[in-house]
Backbone as JSON Lines, residues from 0, in Angstrom:
{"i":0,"aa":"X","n":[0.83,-1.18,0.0],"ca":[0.0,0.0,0.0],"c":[0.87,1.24,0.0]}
{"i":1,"aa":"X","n":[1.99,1.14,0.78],"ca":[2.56,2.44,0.68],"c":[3.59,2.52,-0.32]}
{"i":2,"aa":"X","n":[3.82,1.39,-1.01],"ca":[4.81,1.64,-2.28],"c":[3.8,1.71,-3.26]}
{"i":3,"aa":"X","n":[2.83,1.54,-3.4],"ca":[1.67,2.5,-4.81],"c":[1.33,3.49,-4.27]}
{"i":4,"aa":"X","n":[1.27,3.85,-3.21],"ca":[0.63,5.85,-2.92],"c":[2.17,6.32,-3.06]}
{"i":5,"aa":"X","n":[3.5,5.94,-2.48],"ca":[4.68,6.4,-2.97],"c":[4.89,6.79,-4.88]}
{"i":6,"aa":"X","n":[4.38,5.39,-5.84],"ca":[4.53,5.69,-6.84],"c":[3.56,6.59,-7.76]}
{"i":7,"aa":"X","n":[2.47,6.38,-6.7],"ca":[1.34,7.53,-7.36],"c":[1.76,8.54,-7.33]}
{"i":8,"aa":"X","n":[2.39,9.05,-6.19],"ca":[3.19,10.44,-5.89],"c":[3.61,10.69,-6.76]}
{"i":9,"aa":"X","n":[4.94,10.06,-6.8],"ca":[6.27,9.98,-7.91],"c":[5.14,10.15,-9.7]}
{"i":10,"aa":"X","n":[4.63,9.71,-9.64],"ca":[3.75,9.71,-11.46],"c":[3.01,10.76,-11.1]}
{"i":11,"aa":"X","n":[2.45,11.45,-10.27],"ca":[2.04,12.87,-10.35],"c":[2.93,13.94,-10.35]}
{"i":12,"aa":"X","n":[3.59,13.95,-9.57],"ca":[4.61,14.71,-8.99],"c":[5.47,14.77,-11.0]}
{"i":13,"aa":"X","n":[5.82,13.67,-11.4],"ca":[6.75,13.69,-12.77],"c":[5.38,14.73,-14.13]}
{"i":14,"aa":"X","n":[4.19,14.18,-13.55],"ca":[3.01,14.09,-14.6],"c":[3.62,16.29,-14.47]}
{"i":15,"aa":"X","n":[3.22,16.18,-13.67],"ca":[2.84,18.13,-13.14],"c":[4.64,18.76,-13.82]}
{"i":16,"aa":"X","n":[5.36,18.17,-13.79],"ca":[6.62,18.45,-13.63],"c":[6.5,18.84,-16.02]}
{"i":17,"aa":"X","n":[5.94,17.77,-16.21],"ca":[6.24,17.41,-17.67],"c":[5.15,18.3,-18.5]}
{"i":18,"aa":"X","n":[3.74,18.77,-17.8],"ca":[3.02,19.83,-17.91],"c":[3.44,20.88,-17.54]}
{"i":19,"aa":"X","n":[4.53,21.41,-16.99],"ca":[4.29,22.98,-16.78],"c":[5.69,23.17,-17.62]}
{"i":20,"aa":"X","n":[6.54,21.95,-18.27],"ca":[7.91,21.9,-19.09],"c":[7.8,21.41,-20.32]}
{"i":21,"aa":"X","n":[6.02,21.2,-20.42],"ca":[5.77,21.19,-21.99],"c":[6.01,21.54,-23.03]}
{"i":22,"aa":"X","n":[7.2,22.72,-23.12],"ca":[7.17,23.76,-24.36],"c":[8.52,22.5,-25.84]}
{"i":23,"aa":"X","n":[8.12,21.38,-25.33],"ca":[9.21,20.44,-26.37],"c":[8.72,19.66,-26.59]}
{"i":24,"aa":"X","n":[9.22,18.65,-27.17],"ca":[8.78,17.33,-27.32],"c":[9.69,16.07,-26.96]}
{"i":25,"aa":"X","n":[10.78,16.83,-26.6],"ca":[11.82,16.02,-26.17],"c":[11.44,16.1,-24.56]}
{"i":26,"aa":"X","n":[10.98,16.47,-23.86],"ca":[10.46,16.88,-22.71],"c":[9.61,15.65,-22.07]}
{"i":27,"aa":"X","n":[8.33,16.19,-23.51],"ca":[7.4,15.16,-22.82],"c":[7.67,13.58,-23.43]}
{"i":28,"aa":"X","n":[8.14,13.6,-24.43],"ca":[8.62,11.76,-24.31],"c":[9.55,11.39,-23.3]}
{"i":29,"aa":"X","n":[10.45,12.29,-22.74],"ca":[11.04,12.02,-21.57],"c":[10.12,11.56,-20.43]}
{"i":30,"aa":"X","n":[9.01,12.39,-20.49],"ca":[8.21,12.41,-18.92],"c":[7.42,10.95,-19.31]}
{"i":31,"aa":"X","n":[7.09,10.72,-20.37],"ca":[6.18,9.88,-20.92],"c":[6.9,8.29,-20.34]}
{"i":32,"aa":"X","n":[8.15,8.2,-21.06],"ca":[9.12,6.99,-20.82],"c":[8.97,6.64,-18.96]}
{"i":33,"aa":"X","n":[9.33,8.1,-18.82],"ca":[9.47,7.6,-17.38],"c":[8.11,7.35,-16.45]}
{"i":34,"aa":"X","n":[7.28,7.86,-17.15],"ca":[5.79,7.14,-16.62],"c":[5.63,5.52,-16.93]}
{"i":35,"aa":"X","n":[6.18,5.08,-17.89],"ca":[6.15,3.95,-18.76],"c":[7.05,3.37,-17.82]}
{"i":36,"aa":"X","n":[8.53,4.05,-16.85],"ca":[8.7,2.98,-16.35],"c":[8.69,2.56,-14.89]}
{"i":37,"aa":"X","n":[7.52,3.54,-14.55],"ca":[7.11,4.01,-13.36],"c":[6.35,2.34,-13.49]}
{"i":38,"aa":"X","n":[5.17,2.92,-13.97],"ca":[4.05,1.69,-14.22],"c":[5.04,0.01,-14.62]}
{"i":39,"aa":"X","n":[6.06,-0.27,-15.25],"ca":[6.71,-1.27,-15.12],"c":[6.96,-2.23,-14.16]}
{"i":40,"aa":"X","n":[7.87,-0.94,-13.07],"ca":[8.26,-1.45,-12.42],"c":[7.38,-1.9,-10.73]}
{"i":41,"aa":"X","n":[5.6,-1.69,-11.0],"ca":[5.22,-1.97,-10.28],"c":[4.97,-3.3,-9.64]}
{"i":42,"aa":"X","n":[4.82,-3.83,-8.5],"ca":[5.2,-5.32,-8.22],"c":[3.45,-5.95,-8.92]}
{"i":43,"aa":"X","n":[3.45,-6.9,-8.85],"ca":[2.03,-8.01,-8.96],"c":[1.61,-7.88,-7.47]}
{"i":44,"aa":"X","n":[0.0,-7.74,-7.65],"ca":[-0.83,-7.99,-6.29],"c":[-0.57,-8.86,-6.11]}
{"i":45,"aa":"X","n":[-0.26,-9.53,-4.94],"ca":[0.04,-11.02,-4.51],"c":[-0.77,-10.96,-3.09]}
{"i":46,"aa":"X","n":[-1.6,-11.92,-2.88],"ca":[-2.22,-11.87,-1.18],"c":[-1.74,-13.28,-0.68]}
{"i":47,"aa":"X","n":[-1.78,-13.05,0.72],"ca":[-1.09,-14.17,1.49],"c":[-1.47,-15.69,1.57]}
{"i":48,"aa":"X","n":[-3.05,-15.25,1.06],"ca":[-3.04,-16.73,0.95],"c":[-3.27,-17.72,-0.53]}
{"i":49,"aa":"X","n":[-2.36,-17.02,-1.54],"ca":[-2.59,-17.61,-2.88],"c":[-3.67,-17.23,-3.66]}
{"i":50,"aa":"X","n":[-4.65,-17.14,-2.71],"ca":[-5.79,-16.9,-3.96],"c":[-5.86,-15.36,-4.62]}
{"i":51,"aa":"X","n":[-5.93,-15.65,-5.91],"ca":[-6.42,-14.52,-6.41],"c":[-7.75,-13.06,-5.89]}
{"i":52,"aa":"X","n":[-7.1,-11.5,-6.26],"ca":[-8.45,-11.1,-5.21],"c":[-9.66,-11.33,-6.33]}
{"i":53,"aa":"X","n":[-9.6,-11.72,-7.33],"ca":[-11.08,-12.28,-8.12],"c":[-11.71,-13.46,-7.38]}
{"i":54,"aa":"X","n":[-10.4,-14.24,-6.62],"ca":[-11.5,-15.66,-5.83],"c":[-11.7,-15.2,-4.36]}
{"i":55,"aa":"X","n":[-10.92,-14.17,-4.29],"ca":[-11.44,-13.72,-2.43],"c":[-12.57,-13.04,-2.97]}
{"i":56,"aa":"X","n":[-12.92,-12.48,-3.47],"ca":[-14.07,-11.26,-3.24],"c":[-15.42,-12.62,-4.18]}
{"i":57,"aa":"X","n":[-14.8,-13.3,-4.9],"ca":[-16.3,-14.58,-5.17],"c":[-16.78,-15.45,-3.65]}
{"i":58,"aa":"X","n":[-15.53,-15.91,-2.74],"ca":[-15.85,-16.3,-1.93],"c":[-16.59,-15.77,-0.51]}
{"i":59,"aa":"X","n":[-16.15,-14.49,-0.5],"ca":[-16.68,-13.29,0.25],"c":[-18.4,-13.09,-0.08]}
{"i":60,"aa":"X","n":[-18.43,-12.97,-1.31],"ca":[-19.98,-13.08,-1.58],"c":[-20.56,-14.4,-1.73]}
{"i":61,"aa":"X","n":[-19.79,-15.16,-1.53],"ca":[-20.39,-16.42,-1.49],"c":[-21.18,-17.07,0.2]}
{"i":62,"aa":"X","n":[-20.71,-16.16,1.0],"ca":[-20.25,-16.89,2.43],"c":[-20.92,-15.84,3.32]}
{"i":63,"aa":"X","n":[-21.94,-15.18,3.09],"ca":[-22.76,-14.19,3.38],"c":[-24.08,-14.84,3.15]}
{"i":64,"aa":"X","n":[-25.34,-13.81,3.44],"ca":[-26.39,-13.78,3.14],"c":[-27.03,-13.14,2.03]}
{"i":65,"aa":"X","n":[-27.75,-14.3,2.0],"ca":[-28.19,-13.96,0.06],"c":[-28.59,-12.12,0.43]}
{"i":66,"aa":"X","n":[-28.22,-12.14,-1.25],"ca":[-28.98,-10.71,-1.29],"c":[-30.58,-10.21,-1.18]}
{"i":67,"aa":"X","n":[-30.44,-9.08,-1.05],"ca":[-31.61,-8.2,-0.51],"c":[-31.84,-7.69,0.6]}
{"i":68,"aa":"X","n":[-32.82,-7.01,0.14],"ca":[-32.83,-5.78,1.21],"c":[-33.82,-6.43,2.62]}
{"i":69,"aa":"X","n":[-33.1,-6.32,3.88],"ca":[-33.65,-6.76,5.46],"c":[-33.83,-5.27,6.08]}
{"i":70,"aa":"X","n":[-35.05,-5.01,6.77],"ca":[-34.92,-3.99,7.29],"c":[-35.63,-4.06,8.22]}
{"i":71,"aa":"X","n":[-34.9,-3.99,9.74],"ca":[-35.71,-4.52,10.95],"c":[-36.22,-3.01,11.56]}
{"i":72,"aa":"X","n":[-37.61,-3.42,11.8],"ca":[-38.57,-2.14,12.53],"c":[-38.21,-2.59,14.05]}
{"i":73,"aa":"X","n":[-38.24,-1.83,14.78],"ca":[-38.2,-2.38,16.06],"c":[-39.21,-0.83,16.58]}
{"i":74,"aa":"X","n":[-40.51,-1.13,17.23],"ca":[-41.22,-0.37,17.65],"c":[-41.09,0.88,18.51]}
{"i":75,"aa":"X","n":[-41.39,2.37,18.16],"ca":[-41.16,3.15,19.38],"c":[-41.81,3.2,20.63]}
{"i":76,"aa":"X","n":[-41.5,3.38,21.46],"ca":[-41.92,3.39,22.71],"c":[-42.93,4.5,23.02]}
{"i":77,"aa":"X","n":[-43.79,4.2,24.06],"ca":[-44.47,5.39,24.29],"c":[-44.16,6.42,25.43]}
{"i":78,"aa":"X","n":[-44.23,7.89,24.92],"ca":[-43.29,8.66,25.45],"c":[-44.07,8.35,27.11]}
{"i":79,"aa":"X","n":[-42.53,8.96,27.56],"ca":[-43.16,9.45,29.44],"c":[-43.93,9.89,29.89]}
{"i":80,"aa":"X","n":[-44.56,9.08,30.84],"ca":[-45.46,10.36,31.7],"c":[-44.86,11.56,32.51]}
């Protein structure tokens, strides 16, 4: 988590840098590449226990209560005397 909000930084921080040094084109394929190897060098989601998060979040909805909407009334009281 904190090495993608680090590289989000870093790819904004380059993005803003390559917009306000726009006046080339040698500039922005520079900024471009290095966005290209920003996004490269990001790692693979990996979770601890093997499964993919496409089979955690199937099993997550699997292992719940069916859908729809429950909505418990629970009666008001009658005020104080």
């Amino acid at each position: 988590m904190k090495t993608s909000f680090h590289l989000a930084l870093l790819l904004l921080v380059s993005l803003n840098a390559s917009l306000s040094a726009a006046d080339s084109d040698d500039k922005l394929d520079a900024a471009k590449k290095l966005v290209e190897r920003i996004s490269e060098a990001q790692p693979p989601r990996e979770t601890g226990s093997g499964r993919t998060p496409e089979q955690a979040i199937k099993e997550y909805k699997e292992s719940g209560r069916a859908p729809g909407i429950r909505l418990e009334v629970h009666p008001v009281p009658p005020p104080a005397p």
